[in-house]
Every structure is written in structure tokens, then in C-alpha cells.
C-alpha positions in Angstrom: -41.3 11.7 -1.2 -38.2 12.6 1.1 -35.0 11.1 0.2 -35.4 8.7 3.3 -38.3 7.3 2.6 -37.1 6.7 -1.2 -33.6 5.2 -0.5 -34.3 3.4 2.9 -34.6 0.1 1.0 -32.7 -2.8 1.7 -29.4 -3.2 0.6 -26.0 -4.7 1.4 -22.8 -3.2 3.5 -20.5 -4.7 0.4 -18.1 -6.2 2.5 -17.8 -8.6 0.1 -19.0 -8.3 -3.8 -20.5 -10.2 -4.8 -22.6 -10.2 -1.5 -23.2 -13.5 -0.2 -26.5 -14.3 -0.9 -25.8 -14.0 -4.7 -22.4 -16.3 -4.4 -22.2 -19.0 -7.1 -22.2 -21.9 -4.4 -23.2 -24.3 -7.6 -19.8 -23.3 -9.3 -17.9 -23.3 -6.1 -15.5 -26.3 -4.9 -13.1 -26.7 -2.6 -10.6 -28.0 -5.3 -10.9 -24.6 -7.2 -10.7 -22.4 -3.9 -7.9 -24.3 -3.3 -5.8 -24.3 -6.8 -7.0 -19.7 -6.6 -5.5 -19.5 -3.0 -2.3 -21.4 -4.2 -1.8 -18.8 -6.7 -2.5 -15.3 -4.9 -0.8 -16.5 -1.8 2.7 -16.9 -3.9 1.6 -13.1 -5.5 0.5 -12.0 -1.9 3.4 -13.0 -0.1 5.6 -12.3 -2.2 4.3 -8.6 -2.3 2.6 -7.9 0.9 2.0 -10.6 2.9 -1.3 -12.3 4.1 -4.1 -11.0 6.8 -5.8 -13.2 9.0 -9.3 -13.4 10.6 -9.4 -15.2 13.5 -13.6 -15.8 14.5 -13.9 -16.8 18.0 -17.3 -17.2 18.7 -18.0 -18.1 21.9 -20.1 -15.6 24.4 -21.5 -16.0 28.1 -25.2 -13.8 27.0 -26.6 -13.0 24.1 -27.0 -9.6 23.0 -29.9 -8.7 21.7 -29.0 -6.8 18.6 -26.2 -9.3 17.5 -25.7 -10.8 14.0 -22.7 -12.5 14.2 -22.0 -16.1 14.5 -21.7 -16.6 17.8 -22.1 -19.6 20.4 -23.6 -19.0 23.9 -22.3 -20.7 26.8 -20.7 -20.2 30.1 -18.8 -23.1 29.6 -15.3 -22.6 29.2 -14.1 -26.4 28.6 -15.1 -25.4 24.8 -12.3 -23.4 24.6 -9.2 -26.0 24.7 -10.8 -28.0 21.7 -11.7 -25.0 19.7 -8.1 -23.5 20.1 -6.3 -27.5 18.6 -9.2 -26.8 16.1 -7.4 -23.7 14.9 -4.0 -24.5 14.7 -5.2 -27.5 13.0 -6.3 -25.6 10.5 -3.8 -23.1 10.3 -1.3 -26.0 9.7 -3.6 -27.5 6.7 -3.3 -24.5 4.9 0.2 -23.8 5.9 0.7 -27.5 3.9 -1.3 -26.0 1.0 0.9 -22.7 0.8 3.8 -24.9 1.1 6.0 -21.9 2.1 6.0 -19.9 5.5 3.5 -17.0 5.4 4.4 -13.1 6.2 1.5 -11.6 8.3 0.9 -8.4 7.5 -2.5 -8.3 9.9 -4.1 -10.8 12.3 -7.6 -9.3 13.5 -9.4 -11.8 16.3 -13.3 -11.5 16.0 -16.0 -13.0 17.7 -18.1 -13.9 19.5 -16.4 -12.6 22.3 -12.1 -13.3 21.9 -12.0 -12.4 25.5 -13.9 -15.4 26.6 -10.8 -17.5 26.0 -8.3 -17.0 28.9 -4.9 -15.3 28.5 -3.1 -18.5 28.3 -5.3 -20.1 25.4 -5.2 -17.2 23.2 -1.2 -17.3 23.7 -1.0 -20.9 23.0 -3.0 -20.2 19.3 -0.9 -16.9 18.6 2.4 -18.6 20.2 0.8 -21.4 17.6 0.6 -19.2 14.4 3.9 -17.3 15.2 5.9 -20.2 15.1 4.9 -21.3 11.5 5.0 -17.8 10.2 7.0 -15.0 9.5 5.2 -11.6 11.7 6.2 -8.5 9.9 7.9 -5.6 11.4 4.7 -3.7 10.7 1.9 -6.3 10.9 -1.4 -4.6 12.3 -2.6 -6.9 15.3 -5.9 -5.9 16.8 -9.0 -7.8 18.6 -12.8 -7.3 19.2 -12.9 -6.5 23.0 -16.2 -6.4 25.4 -15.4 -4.3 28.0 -17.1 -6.8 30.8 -14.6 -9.4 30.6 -11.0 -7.9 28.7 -9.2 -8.2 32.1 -5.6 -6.8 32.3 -3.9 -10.1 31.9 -5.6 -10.2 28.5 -4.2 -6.9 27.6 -0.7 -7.4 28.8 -0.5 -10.6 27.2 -2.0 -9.4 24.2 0.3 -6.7 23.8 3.3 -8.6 24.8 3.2 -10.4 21.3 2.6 -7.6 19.2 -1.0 -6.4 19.7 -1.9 -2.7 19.4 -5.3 -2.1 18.6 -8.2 -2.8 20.3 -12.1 -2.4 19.2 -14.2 -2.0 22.2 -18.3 -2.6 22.0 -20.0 0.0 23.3 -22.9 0.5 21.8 -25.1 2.5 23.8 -24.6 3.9 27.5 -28.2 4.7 28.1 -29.1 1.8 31.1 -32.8 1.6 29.2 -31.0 0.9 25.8 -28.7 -1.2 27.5 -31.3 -3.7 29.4 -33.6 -3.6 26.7 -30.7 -5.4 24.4 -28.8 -7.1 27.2 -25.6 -5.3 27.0 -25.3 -3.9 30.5 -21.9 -2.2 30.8 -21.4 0.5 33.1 -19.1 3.8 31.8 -16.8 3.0 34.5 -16.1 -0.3 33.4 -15.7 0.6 29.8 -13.3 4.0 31.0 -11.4 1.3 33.0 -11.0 -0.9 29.8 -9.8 2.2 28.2 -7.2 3.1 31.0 -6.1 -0.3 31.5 -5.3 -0.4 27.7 -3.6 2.6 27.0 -1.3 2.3 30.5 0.0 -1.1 29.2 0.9 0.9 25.7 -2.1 -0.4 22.9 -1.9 2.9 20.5 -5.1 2.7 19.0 -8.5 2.2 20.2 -11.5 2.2 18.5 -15.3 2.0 19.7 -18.6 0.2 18.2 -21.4 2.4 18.5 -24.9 1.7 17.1 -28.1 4.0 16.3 -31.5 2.8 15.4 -31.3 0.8 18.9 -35.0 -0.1 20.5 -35.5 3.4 23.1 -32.7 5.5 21.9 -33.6 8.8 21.9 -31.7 12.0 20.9 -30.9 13.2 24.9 -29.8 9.6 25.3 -27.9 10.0 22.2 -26.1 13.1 22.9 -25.7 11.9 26.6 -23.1 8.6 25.4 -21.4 10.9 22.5 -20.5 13.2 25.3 -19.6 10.3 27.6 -17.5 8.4 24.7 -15.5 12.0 24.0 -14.2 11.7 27.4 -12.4 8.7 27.0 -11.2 10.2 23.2 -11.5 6.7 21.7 -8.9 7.2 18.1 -12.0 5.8 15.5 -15.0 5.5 16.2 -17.8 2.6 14.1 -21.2 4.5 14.1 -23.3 1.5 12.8 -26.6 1.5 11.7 -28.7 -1.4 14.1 -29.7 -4.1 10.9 -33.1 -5.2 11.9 -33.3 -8.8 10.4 -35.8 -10.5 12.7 -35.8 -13.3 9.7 -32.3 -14.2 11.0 -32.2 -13.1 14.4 -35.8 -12.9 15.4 -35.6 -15.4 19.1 -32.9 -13.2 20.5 -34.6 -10.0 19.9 -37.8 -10.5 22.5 -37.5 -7.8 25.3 -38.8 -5.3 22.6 -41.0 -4.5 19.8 -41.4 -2.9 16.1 -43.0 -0.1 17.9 -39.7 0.2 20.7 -37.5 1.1 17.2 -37.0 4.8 16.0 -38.8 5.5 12.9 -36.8 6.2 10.0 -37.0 9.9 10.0 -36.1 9.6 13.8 -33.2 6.8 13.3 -31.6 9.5 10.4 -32.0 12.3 12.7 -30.1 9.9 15.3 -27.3 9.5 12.7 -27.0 13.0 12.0 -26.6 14.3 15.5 -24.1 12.1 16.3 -21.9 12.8 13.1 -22.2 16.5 13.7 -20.9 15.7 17.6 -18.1 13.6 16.5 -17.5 16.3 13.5 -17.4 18.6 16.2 -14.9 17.0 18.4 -12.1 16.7 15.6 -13.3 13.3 14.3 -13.1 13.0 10.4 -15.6 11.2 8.4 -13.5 8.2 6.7 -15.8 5.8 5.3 -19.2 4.3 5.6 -20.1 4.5 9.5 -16.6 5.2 10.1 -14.6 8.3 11.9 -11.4 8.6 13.1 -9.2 11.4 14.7 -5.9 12.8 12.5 -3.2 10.5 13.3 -4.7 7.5 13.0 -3.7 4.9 10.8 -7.3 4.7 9.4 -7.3 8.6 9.2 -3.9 8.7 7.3 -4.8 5.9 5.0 -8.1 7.6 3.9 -5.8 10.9 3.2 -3.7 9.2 1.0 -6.8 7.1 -0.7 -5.5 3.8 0.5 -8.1 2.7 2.9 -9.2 -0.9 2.2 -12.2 -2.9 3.0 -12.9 -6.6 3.6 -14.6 -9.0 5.9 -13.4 -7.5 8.9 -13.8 -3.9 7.7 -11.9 -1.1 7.4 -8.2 -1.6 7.6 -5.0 0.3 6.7 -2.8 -2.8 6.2 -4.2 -3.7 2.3 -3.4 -7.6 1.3 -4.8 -8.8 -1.6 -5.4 -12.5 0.7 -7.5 -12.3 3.9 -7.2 -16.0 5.0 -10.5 -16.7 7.4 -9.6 -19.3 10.6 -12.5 -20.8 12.7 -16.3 -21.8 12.2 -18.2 -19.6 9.9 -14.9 -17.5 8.8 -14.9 -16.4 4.9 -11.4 -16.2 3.5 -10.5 -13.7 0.2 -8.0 -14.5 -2.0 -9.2 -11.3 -4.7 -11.1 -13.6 -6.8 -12.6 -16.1 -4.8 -14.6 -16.4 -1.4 -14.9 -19.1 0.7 -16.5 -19.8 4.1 -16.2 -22.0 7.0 -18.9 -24.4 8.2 -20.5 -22.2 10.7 -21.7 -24.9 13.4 -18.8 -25.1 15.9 -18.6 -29.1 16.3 -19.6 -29.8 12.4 -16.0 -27.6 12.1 -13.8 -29.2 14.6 -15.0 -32.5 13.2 -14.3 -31.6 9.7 -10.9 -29.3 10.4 -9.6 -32.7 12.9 -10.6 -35.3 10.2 -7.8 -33.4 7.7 -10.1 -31.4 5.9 -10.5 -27.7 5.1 -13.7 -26.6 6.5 -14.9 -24.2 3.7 -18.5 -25.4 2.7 -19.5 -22.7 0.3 -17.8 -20.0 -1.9 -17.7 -18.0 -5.3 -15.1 -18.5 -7.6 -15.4 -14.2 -9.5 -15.6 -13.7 -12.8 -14.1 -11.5 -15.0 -17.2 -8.8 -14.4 -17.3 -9.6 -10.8 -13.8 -8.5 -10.6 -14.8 -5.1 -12.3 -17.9 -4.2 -10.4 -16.3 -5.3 -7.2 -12.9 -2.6 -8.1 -15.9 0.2 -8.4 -17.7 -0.6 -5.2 -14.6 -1.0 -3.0 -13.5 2.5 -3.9 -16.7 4.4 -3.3 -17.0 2.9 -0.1 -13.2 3.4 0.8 -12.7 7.0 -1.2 -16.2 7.8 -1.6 -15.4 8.2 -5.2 -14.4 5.9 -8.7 -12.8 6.1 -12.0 -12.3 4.1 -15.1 -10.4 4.5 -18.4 -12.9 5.5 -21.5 -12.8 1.7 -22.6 -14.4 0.5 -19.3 -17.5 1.6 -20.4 -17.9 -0.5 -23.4 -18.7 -3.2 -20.3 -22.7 -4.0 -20.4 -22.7 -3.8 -16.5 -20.9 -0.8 -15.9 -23.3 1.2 -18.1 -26.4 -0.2 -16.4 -24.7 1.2 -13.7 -24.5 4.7 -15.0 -28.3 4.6 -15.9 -29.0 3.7 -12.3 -26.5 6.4 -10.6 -28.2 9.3 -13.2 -31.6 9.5 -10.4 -29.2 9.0 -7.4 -27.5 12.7 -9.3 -30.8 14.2 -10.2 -31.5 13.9 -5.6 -28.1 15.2 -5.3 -26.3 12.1 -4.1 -23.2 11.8 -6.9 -21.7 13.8 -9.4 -21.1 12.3 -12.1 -18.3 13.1 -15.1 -16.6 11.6 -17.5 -14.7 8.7 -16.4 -15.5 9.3 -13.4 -18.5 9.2 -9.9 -18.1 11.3 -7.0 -20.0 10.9 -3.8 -21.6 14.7 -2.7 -21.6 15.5 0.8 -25.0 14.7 1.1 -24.9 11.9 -0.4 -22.5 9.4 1.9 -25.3 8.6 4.3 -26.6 7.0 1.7 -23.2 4.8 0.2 -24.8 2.0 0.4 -27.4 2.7 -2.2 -25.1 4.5 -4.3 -22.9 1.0 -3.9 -25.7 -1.3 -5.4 -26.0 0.8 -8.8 -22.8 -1.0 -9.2 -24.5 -4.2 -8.1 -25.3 -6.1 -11.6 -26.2 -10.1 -9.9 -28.7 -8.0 -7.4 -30.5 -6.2 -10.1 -30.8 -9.6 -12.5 -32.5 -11.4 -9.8 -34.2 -8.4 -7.7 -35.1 -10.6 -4.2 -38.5 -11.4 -3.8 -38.1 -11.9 0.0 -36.0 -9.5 2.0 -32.0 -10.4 2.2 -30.5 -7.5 3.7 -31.0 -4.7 6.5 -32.6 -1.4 5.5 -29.9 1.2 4.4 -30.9 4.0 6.5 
């Protein structure tokens, strides 16, 4: 057996430890989250100051490959409510904090943040601004499809501090493109990318994903080369999650058979690392490349690269606060998410009451396990003192990462796990050795996408 067809199992992307579907919902209650958040928001703004997610979730079409919480409509009388909804809740946790917050990052994420016009996505920054104390260095960025960020959005964007931008790309093979409904011409994503860096956004980052029904190896090669023109400063190289259990009515205008096969979806992944290799682009993280000089790029140098719900990020808080319907917030030692229907939300958020409907209140192992998968993922390496592995969990751990060393994958020493070369295509495996509450209650029914 090939090392594909052995680790392509399922397992999570850790943005979160524990992973959701092992969350402690019986334990969890809003009256906990609440008396947690208290206490690392006086530690985190004292220090650092607070991120914020913003989920905006509204799109015009579905895409076909999409997993997000999202809301399709084309109409835009929705937006008005949702944005009161917002600042609603903004101002009941602003009461909670009882002090004014320092941003360090605000990241808006969809959906589609660009459905809301200009003026509405003013009114709920202009909104958050005025409660708030922005940092001199706060990292501002937003999700962008390049069909509908016009340049009113990007001037008014960057007029209140906004510098980064993620653009969706995907795939620029029209086949690809149809067959997931994501039809975006290369001139309208190079216009995007013009309009962006003319007004003065700094960094720019692209979504790409392999493992997409059709894609094929020319087609492959053919968007690399077309995504190098445009010298995008990161680049996301996902791996397409196949969870027809979830997302099975949106994904209808193909089949299993349309999907590379495993060996085919790897070889995908691997011609596309060694073209972005080859272009300057440095491996950073789990799907993640970015050119020197990049914030991402320097932040991986200097083993300071940080992961949460919305990803990589350079600006490390120990409190991500989540705003909108479905949004998880992370106070370090607690989760909690938002009710995910958009009108259950807004009716809870304008009756006076937080929205957060489920959540894990970690434990003192939680907290350990959680340290040890956040740095392989972020440094592709992890460490402990001698006496961390008197812990029951972290020495399961060990007997699981011996077979990932026998293939090649990790190195191990003492105190000490290093991810080989060979191995980081396969992080996410060498992430759930770590993963205790997975391996006490294995899934009989499939939770998560395959890892390869």
C-alpha cells in the first residue's frame, strides 16, 4: 500500500481543537462562555488586543463546491437588517467587555462581503470604529469574489484602513468553472487585481482549489501560469472537501466519476506546489504559500504564524470574537458559535440576547493537545519540556506518530516532532495523532473530508 492510499482517510483541518463535532455542547452555556470571555478579553486587551470575524453570508448563486454558511438570494433588502443585526451585537458584547476594545484584526468572511453595497459595509465598520479603539497596526482584510468587488468597494474599503484582500479563484479552466458554477473570466479577476493594487491594498492573496470535478493537469498548469501573471502575494491551495452528506443538493452538475482519483488529485497537488515553488512562492503552512515579504512569509520565518477560524494570520490575539449568523468566537479556552439560520439570529441578537447556541468550555488536556497541534500546523514542528510527557494523552500521541516515522513523515526526538519534507502533504494526519477526543470515540459515520 502507497502512502496515499494509507493516509487518505478522513480527518480534520484543526482550525479549531477540539474540532467541532467533538465539542462538549452538554457542558457548554452561555453563562460560562460568557464569565471565560470576561476574563481573556481584560488579558487580551490588555496585551494585544481582540480580532474580529465578521460572516456575511449572503450570495447571488451557489457555488457548487462551497461549504460555508452562506444564504442565496438576489435580494438585497436583506442587507439593511442584517447590518442593525451586527452592530447590535457588537454593542451586547461591547456591554459584556464593559471597556472599549483595541482591534488588532477585523477579517470580513462570507458568503460573499461584497454583496453588501459600499455604503452598508461603511455604516457597520463606521459602526464598530466608533465603539472601539483601531490599532495603529490592526490587520484589516475581506473575502472578495472577483464578479461583484467593484471599485467603490475597494476605495471605500481602503479608505478606513483595509489592506488585504483574498480573492476566490479557484479554477480558470471554463469546464471546471461551469461544472461548479463559478464562471469568472481572467480578465475580470486581473481587473480585480489592478483595481486593487492602483487604489494601494498591499496584499493580495488567492483561493485556489485541486481535486475540482474535470481538472486535469494541462488545465492545472494552464491557471498556475495564468495566476503568476497577476503575482498574487499568498496563495490558499486547498484541497476540494467532498462532503456530499452536508452539501450533497448543490453539488448536481457532476458526478463521483467527474472527481480525480486520489493518485490523480495528489499528483494535482504536487504540480502545482512545484510551479508555485518555482516562481519564488514559499511553502508556509498547510495549503498555504506566500512570496518573501509578506506578512504571512515573515511571520512563518520568525515561527509566529497563528491559526484560527479564519486561518492563517500574522496578527496573533489570544480572543477572536465571531459577529453574525453561524460565526464561532475563541477566547483560548472556550468556543462558541452563532445560531447559523440568518432570521433565527437577528431575532435572537434584536431580542437582547447573544446568539451563541453551542460551544466547548477546554479542559486542562484540551488546552495541551490543542498547543501541540497549532504548532505543527503553523511551524510544521513541536516541543515540550520532559515533564509533558508524564500526560496520558500526549504519549498516546507518540505511539501513534512512531508509524507516521517508520513512512517517513516526522522525525521524532526527544522533546521534540519535526514534520519531514515529505511529510507536510500529509499535516493533517500527522495533526490527529495529537487528537485524543477523535481516537476515544473513532466515528462510525464519516465527519470530515478526506486528507489527501
Amino acid at each position: 500500500m502507497n502512502l496515499i492510499q494509507k493516509y487518505n482517510v478522513a480527518a480534520p483541518r484543526y482550525t479549531s481543537y477540539p474540532t467541532v463535532p467533538y465539542w462538549d455542547t452538554a457542558r457548554f452555556t452561555v453563562q460560562d462562555w460568557e464569565h471565560r470571555l470576561q476574563g481573556a478579553f481584560r488579558a487580551a486587551n490588555e496585551k494585544d488586543g481582540i480580532s474580529l470575524y465578521i460572516h456575511l453570508p449572503f450570495c447571488e448563486s451557489l457555488c457548487m463546491y462551497c461549504g460555508c454558511n452562506k444564504h442565496i438570494t438576489v435580494n438585497h433588502a436583506v442587507e439593511a437588517p442584517y447590518i442593525r443585526a451586527l452592530l447590535k451585537e457588537w454593542q451586547l458584547y461591547l456591554q459584556l467587555f464593559g471597556e472599549k476594545p483595541r482591534i488588532r484584526e477585523i477579517h470580513l468572511g462570507g458568503g460573499t462581503p461584497a454583496f453588501f453595497s459600499p455604503g452598508h459595509l461603511a455604516e457597520l465598520l463606521d459602526g464598530i470604529y466608533g465603539s472601539a479603539e483601531l490599532l495603529p497596526d490592526a490587520v484589516l482584510g475581506f473575502e472578495a469574489h472577483p464578479n461583484n468587488t467593484t471599485p467603490a468597494h475597494l476605495e471605500m474599503l481602503y479608505s478606513l484602513g483595509f489592506r488585504r484582500i483574498s480573492l476566490g479563484v479557484q479554477d480558470l479552466d471554463e469546464r471546471v468553472q461551469y461544472v461548479i458554477n463559478r464562471i469568472q473570466p481572467y480578465e475580470t479577476l486581473a481587473a480585480v487585481v489592478h483595481n486593487a493594487r492602483a487604489v494601494g491594498f498591499s496584499s493580495i492573496g488567492f483561493d485556489l482549489i485541486y481535486g475540482l470535478p474535470l481538472q486535469t493537469p494541462a488545465g492545472m498548469e494552464s491557471t498556475v501560469q495564468q495566476v503568476m501573471q497577476l503575482q498574487p502575494d499568498s496563495i490558499s491551495f486547498y484541497s476540494y472537501a467532498h462532503v456530499p452528506w452536508i452539501k450533497g443538493v448543490g453539488q448536481r452538475r457532476f458526478s463521483e466519476a467527474d472527481l480525480p482519483a486520489d493518485d490523480e488529485k495528489r499528483a494535482l497537488y504536487e504540480l502545482g506546489k512545484r510551479l508555485f515553488t518555482a516562481h519564488g512562492y514559499t511553502e508556509i503552512g498547510m495549503d498555504h504559500f506566500a512570496l518573501p515579504g509578506n506578512a504571512l512569509h515573515d511571520a512563518f520565518r520568525k515561527g509566529s504564524l497563528h491559526r484560527n477560524f479564519m486561518g492563517y494570520t500574522a496578527a496573533r490575539t489570544s480572543l477572536l470574537l465571531g459577529l453574525g449568523a453561524s460565526a464561532i468566537s475563541d477566547c483560548w479556552n472556550a468556543y462558541a458559535q452563532n445560531e447559523k439560520n440568518v432570521a433565527a439570529y437577528q431575532q435572537m441578537v434584536n431580542n437582547g440576547a447573544l446568539p451563541a447556541v453551542r460551544g466547548h468550555l477546554l479542559d486542562a488536556e484540551d488546552l495541551l493537545l490543542r498547543r501541540h497541534i497549532q504548532a505543527l500546523l503553523c511551524r510544521f514542528e513541536t516541543s515540550w519540556e520532559p515533564v509533558g510527557i508524564r500526560c496520558i494523552a500526549l504519549q498516546e500521541s507518540m505511539d501513534r506518530l512512531r508509524e507516521l516515522e517508520k513512512d517517513g513523515l516526522v522525525e521524532i526526538r526527544p522533546g521534540r516532532v519535526q514534520v519531514t519534507p515529505e511529510g507536510r502533504p500529509f499535516i493533517r494526519n500527522i495533526g490527529m495523532a495529537f487528537d485524543a477526543r477523535l481516537w476515544r470515540k473513532v466515528p462510525e459515520a464519516q465527519l470530515f473530508s478526506t486528507a489527501i
